[in-house]
PyMOL Python script that loads the backbone (N, CA, C, O; Angstrom):
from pymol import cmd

cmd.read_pdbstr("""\
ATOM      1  N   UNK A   1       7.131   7.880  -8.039  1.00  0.00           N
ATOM      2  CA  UNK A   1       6.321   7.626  -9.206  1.00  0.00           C
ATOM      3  C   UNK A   1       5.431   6.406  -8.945  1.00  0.00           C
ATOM      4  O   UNK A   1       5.901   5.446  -8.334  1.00  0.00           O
ATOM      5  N   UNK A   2       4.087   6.402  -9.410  1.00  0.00           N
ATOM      6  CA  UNK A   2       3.500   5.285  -9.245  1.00  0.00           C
ATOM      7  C   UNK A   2       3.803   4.360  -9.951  1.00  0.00           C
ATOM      8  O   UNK A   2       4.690   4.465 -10.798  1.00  0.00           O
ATOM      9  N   UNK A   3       2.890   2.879  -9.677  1.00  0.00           N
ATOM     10  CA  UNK A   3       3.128   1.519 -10.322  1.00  0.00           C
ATOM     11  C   UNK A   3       2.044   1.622 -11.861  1.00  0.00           C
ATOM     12  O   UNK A   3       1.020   0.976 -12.081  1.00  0.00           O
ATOM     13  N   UNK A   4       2.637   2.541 -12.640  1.00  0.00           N
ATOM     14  CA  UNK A   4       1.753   2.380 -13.834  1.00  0.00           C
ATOM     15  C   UNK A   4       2.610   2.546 -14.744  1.00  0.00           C
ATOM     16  O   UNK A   4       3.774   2.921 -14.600  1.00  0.00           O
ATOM     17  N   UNK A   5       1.936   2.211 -15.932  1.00  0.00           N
ATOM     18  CA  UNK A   5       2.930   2.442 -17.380  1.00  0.00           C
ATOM     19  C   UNK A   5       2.124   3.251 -18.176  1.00  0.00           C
ATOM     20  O   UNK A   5       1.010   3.277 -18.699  1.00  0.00           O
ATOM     21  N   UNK A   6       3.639   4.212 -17.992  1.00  0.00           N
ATOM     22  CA  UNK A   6       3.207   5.746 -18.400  1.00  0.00           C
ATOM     23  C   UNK A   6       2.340   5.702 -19.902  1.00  0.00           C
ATOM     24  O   UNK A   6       1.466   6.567 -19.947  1.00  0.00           O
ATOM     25  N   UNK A   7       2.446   4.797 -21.188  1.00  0.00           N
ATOM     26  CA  UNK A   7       1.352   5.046 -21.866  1.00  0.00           C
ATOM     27  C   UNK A   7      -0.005   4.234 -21.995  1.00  0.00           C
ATOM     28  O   UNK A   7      -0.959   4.671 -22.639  1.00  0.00           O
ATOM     29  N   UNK A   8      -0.014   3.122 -21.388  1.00  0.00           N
ATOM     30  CA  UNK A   8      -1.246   2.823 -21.228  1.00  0.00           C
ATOM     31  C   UNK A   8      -2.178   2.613 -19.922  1.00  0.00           C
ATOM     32  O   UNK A   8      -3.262   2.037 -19.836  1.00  0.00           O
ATOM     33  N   UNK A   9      -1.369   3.297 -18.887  1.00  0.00           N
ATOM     34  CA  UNK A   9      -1.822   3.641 -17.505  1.00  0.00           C
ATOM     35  C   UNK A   9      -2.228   2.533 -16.826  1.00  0.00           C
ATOM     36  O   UNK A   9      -3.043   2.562 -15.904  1.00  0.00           O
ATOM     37  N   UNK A  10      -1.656   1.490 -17.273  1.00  0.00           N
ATOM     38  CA  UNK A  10      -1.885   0.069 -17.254  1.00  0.00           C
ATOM     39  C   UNK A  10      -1.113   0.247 -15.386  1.00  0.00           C
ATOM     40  O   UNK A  10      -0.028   0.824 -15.298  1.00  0.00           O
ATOM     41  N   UNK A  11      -1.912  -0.382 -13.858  1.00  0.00           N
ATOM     42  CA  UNK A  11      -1.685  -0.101 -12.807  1.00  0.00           C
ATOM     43  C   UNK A  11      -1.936  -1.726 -12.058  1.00  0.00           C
ATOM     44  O   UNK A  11      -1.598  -2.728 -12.688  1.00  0.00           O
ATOM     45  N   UNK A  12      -2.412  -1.809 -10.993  1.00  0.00           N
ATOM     46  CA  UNK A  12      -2.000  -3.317 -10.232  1.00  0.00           C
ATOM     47  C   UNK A  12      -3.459  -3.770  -9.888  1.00  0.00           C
ATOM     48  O   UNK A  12      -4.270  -2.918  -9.524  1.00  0.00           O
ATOM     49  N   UNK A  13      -3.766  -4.897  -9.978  1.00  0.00           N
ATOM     50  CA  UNK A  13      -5.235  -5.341  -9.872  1.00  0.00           C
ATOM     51  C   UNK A  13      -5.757  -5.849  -8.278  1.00  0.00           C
ATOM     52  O   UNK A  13      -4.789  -6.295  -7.662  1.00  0.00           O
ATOM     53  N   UNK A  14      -6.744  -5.880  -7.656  1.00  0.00           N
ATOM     54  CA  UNK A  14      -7.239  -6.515  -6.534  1.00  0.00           C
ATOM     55  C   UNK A  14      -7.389  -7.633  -6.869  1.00  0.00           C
ATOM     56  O   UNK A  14      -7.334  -7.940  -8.060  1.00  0.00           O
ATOM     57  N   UNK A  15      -7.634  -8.597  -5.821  1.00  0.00           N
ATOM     58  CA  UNK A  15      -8.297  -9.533  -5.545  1.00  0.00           C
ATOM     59  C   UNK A  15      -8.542 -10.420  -4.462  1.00  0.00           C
ATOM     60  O   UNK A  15      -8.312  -9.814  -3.416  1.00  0.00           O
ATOM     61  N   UNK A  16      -8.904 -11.577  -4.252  1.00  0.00           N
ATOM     62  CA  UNK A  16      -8.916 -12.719  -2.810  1.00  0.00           C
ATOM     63  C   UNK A  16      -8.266 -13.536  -2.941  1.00  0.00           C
ATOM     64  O   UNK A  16      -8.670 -14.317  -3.802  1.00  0.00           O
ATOM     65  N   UNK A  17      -7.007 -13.903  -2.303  1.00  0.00           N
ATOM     66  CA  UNK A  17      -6.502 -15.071  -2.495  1.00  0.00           C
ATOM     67  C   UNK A  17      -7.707 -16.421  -1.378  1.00  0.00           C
ATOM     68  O   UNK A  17      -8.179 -16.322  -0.245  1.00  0.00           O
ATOM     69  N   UNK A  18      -7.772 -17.347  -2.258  1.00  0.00           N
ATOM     70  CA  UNK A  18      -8.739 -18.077  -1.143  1.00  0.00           C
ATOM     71  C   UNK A  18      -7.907 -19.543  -0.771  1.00  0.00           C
ATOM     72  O   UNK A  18      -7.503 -20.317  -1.640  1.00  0.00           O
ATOM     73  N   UNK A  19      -7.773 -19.712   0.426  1.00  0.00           N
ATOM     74  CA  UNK A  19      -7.622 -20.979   0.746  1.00  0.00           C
ATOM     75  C   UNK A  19      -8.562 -22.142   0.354  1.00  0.00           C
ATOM     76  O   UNK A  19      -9.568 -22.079  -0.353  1.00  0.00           O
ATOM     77  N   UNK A  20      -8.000 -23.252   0.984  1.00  0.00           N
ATOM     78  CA  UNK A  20      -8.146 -24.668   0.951  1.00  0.00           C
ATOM     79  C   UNK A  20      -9.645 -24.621   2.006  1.00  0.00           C
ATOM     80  O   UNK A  20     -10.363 -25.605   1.832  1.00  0.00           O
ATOM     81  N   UNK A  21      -9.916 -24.089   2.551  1.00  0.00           N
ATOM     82  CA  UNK A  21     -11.050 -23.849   3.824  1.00  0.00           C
ATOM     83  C   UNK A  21     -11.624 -22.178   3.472  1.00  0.00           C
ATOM     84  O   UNK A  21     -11.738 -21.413   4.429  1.00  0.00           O
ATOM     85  N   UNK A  22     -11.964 -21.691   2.069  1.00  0.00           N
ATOM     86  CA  UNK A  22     -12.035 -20.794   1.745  1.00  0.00           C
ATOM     87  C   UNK A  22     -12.400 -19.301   2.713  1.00  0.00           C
ATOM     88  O   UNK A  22     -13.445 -18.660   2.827  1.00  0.00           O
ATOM     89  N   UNK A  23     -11.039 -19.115   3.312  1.00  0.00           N
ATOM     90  CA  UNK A  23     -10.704 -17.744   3.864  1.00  0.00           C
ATOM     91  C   UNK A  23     -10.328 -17.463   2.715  1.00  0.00           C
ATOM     92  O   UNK A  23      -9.537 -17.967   1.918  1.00  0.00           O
ATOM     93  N   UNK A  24     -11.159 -16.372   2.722  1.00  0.00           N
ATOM     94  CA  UNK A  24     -10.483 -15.099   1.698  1.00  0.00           C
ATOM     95  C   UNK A  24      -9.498 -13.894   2.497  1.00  0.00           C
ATOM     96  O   UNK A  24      -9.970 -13.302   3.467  1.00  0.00           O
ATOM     97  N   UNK A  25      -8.192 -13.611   2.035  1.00  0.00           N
ATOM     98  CA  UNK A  25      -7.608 -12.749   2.195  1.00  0.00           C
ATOM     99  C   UNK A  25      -7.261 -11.717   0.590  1.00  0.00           C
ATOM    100  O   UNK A  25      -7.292 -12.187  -0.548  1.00  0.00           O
ATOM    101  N   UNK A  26      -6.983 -10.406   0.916  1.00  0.00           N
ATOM    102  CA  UNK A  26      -6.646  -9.859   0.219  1.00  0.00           C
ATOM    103  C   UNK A  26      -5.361  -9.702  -0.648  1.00  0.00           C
ATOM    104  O   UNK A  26      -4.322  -9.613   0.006  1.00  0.00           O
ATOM    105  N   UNK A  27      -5.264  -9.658  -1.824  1.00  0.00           N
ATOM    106  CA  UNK A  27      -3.814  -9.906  -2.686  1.00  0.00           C
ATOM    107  C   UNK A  27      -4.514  -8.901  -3.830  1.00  0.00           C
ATOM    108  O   UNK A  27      -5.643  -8.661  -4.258  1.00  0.00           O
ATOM    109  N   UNK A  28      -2.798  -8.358  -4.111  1.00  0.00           N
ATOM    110  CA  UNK A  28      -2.663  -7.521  -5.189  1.00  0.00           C
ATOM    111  C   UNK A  28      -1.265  -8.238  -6.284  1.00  0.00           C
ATOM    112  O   UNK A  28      -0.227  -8.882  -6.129  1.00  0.00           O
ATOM    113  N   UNK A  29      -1.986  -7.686  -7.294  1.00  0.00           N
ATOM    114  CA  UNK A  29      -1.566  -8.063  -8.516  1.00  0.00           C
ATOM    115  C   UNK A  29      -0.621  -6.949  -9.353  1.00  0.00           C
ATOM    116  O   UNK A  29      -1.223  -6.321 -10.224  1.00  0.00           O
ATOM    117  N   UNK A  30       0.619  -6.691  -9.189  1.00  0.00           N
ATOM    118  CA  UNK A  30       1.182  -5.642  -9.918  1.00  0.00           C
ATOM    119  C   UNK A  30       1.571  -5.791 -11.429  1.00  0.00           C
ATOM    120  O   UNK A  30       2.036  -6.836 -11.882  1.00  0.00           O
ATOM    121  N   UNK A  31       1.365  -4.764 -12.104  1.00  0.00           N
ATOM    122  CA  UNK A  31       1.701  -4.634 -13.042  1.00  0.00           C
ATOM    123  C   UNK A  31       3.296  -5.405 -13.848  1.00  0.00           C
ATOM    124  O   UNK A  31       4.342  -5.514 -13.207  1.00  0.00           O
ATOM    125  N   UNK A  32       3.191  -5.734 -14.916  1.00  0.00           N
ATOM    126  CA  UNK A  32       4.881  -6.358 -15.331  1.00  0.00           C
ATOM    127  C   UNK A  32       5.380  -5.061 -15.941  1.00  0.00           C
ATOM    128  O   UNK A  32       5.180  -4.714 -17.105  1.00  0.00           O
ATOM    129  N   UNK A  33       6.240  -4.197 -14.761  1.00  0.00           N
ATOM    130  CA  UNK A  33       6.619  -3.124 -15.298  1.00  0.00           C
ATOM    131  C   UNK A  33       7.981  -2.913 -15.919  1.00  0.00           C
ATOM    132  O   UNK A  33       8.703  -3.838 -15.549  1.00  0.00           O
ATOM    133  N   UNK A  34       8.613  -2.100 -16.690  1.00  0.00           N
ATOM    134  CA  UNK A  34      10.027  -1.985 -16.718  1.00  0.00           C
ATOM    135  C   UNK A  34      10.553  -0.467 -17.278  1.00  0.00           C
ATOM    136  O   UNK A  34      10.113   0.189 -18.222  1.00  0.00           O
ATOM    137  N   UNK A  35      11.337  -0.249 -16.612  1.00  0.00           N
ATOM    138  CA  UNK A  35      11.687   0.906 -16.910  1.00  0.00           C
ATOM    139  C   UNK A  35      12.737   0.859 -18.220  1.00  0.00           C
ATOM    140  O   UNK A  35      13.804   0.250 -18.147  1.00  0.00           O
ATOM    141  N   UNK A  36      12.357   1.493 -19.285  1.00  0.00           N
ATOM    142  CA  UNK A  36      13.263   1.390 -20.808  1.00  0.00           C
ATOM    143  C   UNK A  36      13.576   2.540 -21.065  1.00  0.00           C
ATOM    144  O   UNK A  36      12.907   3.434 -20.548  1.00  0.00           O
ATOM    145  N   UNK A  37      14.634   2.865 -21.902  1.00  0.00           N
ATOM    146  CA  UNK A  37      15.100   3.416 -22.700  1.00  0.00           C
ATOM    147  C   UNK A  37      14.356   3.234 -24.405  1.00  0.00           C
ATOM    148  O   UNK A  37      14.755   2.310 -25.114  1.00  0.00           O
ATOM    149  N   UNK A  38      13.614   3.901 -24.757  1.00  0.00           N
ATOM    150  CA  UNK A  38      13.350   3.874 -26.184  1.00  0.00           C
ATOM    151  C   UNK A  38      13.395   5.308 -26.903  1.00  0.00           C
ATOM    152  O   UNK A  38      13.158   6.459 -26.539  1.00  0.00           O
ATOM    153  N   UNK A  39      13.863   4.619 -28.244  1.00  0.00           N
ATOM    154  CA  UNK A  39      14.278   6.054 -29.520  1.00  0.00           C
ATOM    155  C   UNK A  39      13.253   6.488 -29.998  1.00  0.00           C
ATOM    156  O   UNK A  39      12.560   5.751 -30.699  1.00  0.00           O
ATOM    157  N   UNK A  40      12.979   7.469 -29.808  1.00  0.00           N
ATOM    158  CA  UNK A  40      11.960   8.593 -30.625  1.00  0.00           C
ATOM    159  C   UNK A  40      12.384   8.823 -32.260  1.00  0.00           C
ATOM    160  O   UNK A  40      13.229   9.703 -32.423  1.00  0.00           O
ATOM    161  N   UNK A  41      12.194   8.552 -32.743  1.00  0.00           N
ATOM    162  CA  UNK A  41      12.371   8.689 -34.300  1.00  0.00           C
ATOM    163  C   UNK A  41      12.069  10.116 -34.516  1.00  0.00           C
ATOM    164  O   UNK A  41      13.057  10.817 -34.734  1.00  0.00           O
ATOM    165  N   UNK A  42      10.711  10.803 -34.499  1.00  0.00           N
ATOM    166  CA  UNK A  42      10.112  11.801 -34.712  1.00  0.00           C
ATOM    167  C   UNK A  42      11.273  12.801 -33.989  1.00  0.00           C
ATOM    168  O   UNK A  42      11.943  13.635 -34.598  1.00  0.00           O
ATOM    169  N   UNK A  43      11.314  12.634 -33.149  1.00  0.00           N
ATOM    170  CA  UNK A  43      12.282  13.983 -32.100  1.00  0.00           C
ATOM    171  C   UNK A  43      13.679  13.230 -32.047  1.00  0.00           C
ATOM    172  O   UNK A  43      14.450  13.421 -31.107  1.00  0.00           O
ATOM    173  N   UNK A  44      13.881  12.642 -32.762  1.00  0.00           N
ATOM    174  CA  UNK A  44      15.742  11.733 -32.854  1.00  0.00           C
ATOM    175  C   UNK A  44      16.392  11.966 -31.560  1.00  0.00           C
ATOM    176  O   UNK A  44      17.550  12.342 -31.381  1.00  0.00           O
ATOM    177  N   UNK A  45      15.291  11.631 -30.475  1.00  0.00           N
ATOM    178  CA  UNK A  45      16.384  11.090 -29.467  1.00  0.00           C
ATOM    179  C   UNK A  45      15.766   9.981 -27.792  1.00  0.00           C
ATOM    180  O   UNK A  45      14.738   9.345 -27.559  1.00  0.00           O
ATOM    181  N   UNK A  46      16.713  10.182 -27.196  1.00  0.00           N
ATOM    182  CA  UNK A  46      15.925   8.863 -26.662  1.00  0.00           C
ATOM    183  C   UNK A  46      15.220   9.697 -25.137  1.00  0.00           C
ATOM    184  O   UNK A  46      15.383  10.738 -24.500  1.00  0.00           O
ATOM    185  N   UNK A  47      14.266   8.304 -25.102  1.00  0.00           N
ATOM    186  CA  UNK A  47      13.179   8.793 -24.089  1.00  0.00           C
ATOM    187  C   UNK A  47      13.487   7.662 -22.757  1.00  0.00           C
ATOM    188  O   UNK A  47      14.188   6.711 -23.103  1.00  0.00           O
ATOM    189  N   UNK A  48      13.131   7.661 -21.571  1.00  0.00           N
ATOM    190  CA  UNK A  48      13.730   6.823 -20.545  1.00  0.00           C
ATOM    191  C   UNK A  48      11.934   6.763 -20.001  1.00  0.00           C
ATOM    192  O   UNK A  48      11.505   7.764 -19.427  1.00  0.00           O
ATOM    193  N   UNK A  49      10.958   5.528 -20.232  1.00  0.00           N
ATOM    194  CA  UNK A  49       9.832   5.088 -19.677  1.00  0.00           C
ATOM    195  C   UNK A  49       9.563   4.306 -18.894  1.00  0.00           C
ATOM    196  O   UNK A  49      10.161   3.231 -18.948  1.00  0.00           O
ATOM    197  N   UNK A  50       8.719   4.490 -18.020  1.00  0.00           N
ATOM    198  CA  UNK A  50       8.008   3.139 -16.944  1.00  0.00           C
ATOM    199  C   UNK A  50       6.987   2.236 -18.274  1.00  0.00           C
ATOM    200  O   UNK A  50       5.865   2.645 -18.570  1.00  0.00           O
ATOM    201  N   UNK A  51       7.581   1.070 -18.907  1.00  0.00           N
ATOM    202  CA  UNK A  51       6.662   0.741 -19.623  1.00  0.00           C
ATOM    203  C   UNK A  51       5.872  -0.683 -19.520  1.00  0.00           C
ATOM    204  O   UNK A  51       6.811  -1.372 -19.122  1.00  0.00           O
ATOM    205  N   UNK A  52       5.083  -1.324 -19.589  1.00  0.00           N
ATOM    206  CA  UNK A  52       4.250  -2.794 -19.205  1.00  0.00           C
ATOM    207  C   UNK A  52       5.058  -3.445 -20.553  1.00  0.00           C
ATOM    208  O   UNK A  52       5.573  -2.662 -21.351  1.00  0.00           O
ATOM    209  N   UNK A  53       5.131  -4.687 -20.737  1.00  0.00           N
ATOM    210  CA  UNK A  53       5.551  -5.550 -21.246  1.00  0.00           C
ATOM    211  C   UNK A  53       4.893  -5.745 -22.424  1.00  0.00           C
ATOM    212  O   UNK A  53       5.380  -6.112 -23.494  1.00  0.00           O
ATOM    213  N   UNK A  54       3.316  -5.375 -22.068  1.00  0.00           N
ATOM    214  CA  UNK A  54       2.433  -5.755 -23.439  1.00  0.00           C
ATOM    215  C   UNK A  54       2.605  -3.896 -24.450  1.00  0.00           C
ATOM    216  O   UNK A  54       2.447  -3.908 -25.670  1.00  0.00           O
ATOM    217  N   UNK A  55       2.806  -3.023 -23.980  1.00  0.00           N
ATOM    218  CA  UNK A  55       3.368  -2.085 -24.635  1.00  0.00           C
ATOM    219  C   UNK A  55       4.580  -1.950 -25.091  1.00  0.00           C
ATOM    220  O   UNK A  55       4.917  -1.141 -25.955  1.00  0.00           O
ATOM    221  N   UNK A  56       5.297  -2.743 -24.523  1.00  0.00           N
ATOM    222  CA  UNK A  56       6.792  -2.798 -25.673  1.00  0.00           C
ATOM    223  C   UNK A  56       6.380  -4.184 -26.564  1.00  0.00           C
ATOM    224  O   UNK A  56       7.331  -4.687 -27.162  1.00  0.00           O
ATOM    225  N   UNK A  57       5.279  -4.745 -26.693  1.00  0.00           N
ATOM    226  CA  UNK A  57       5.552  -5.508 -27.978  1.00  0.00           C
ATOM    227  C   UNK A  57       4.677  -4.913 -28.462  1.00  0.00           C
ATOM    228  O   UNK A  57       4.511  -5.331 -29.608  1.00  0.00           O
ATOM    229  N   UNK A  58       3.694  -3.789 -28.103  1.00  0.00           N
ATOM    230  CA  UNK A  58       3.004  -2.794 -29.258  1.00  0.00           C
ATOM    231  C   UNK A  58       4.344  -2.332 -30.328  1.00  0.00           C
ATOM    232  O   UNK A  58       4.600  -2.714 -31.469  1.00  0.00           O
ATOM    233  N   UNK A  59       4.972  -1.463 -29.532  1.00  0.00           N
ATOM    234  CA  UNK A  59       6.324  -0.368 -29.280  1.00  0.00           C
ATOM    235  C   UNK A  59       6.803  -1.087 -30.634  1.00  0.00           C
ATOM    236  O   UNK A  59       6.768  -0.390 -31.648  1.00  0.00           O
ATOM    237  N   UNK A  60       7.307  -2.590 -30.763  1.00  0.00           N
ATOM    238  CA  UNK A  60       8.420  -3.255 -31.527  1.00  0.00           C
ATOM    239  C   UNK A  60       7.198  -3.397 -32.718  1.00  0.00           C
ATOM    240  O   UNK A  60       7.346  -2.733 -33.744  1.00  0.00           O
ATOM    241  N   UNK A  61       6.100  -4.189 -32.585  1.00  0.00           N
ATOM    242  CA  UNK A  61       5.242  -3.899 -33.462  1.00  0.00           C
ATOM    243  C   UNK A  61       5.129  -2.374 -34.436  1.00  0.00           C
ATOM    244  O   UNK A  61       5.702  -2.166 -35.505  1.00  0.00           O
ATOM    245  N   UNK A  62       4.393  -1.619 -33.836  1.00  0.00           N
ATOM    246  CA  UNK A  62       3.860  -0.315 -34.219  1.00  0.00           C
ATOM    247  C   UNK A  62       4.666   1.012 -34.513  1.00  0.00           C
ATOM    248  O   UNK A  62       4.369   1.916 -35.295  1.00  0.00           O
ATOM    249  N   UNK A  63       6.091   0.856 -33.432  1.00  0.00           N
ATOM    250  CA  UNK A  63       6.804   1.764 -33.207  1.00  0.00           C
ATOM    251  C   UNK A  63       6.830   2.630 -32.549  1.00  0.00           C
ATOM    252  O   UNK A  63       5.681   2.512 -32.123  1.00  0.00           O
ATOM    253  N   UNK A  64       7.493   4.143 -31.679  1.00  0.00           N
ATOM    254  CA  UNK A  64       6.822   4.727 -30.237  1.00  0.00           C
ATOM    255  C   UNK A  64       5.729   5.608 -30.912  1.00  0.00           C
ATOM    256  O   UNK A  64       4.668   5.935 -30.380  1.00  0.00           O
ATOM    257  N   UNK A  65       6.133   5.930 -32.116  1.00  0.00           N
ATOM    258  CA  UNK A  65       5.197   6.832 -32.091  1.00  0.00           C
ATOM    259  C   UNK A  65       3.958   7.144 -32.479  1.00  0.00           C
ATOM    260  O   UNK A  65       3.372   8.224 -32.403  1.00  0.00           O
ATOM    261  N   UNK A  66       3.420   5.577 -33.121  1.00  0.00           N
ATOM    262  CA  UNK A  66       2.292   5.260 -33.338  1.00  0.00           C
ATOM    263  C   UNK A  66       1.903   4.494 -32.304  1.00  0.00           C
ATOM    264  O   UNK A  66       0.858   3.939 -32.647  1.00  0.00           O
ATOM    265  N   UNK A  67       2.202   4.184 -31.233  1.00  0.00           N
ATOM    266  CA  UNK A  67       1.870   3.770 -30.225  1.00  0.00           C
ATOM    267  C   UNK A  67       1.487   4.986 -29.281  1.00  0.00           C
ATOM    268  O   UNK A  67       0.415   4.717 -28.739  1.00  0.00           O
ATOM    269  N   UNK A  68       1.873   5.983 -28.963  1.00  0.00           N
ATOM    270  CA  UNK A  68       1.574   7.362 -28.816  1.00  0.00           C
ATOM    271  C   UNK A  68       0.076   7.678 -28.867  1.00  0.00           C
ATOM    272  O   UNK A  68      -0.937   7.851 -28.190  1.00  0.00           O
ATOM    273  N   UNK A  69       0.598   7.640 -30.138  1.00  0.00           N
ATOM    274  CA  UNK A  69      -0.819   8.469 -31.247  1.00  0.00           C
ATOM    275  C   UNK A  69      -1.844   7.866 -30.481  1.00  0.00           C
ATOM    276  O   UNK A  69      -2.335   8.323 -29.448  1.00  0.00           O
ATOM    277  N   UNK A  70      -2.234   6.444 -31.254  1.00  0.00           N
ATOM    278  CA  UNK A  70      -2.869   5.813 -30.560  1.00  0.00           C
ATOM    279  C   UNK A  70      -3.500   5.869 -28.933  1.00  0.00           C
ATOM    280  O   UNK A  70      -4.662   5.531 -28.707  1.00  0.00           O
ATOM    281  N   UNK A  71      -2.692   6.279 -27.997  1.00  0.00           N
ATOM    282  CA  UNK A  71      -3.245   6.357 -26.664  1.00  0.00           C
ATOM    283  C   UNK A  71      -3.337   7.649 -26.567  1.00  0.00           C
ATOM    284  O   UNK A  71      -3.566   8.100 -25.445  1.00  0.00           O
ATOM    285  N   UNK A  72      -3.185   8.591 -27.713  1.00  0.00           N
ATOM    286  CA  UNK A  72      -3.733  10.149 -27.292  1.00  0.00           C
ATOM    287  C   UNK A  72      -3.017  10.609 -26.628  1.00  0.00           C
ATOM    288  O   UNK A  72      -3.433  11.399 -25.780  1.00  0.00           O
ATOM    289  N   UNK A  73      -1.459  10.275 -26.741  1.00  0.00           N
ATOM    290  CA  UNK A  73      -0.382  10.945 -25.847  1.00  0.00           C
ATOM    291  C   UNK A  73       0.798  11.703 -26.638  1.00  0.00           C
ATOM    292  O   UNK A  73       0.873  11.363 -27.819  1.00  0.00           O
ATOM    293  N   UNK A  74       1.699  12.629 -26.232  1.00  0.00           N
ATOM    294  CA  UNK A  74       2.868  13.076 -27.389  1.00  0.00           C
ATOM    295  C   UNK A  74       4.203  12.880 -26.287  1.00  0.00           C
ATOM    296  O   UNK A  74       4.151  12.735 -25.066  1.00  0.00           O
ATOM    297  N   UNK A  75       5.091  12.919 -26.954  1.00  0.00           N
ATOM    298  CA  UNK A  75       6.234  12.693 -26.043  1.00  0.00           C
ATOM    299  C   UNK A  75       6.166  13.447 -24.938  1.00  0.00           C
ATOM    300  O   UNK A  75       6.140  13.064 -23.768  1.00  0.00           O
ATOM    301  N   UNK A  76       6.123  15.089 -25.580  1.00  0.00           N
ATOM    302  CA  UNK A  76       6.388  15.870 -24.678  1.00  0.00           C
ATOM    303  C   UNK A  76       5.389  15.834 -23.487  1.00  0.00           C
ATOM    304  O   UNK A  76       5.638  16.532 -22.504  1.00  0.00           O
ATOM    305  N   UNK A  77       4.403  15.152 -23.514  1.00  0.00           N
ATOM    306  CA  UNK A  77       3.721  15.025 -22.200  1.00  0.00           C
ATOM    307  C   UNK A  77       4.137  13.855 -20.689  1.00  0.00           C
ATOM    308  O   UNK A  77       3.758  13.921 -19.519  1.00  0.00           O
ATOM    309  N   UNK A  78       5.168  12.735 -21.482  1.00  0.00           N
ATOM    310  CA  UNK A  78       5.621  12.239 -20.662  1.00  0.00           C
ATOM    311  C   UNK A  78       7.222  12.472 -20.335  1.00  0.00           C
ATOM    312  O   UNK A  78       7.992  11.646 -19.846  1.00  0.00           O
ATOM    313  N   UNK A  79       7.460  13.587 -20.668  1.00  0.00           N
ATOM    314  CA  UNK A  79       9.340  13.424 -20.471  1.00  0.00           C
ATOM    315  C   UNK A  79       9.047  15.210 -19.330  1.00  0.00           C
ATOM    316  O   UNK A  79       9.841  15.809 -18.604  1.00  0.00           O
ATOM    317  N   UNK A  80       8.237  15.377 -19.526  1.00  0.00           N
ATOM    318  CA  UNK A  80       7.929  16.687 -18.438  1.00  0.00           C
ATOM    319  C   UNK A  80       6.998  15.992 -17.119  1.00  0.00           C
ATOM    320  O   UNK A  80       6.631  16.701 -16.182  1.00  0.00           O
TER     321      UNK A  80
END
""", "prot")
cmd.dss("prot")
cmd.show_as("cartoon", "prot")
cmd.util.cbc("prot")
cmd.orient("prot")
């Protein structure tokens, strides 16, 4: 599975790390991912996600399934 979170496809950034004598080398930036367990209310049962950190304080905010809605996604598209 890739380094993304399955609802906001949120993935790992480029960039240059630059020295003191500005060599630029290349560095990547990964995502703050975590894999959770969260309850589906709508379908009463639980779902197991790759999710970013700033989507579980949507999640606790909003709840899963207006967090969903919102990104134009339904359960059943991420548990298949």
């Amino acid at each position: 599975m890739s380094r993304k979170c399955q609802i906001s496809k949120k993935g790992s950034q480029r960039g240059c790390n630059i020295s003191h004598s500005h060599n630029k080398t290349l560095k990547r930036w990964d995502a703050n991912l975590h894999w959770k367990r969260l309850y589906d209310s709508e379908t009463k049962r639980w779902v197991r996600l790759k999710v970013s950190t700033r989507i579980l304080r949507t999640i606790d905010r909003k709840g899963l399934a207006a967090t969903l809605r919102e990104n134009g996604l339904k359960i059943q598209d991420l548990t298949n």
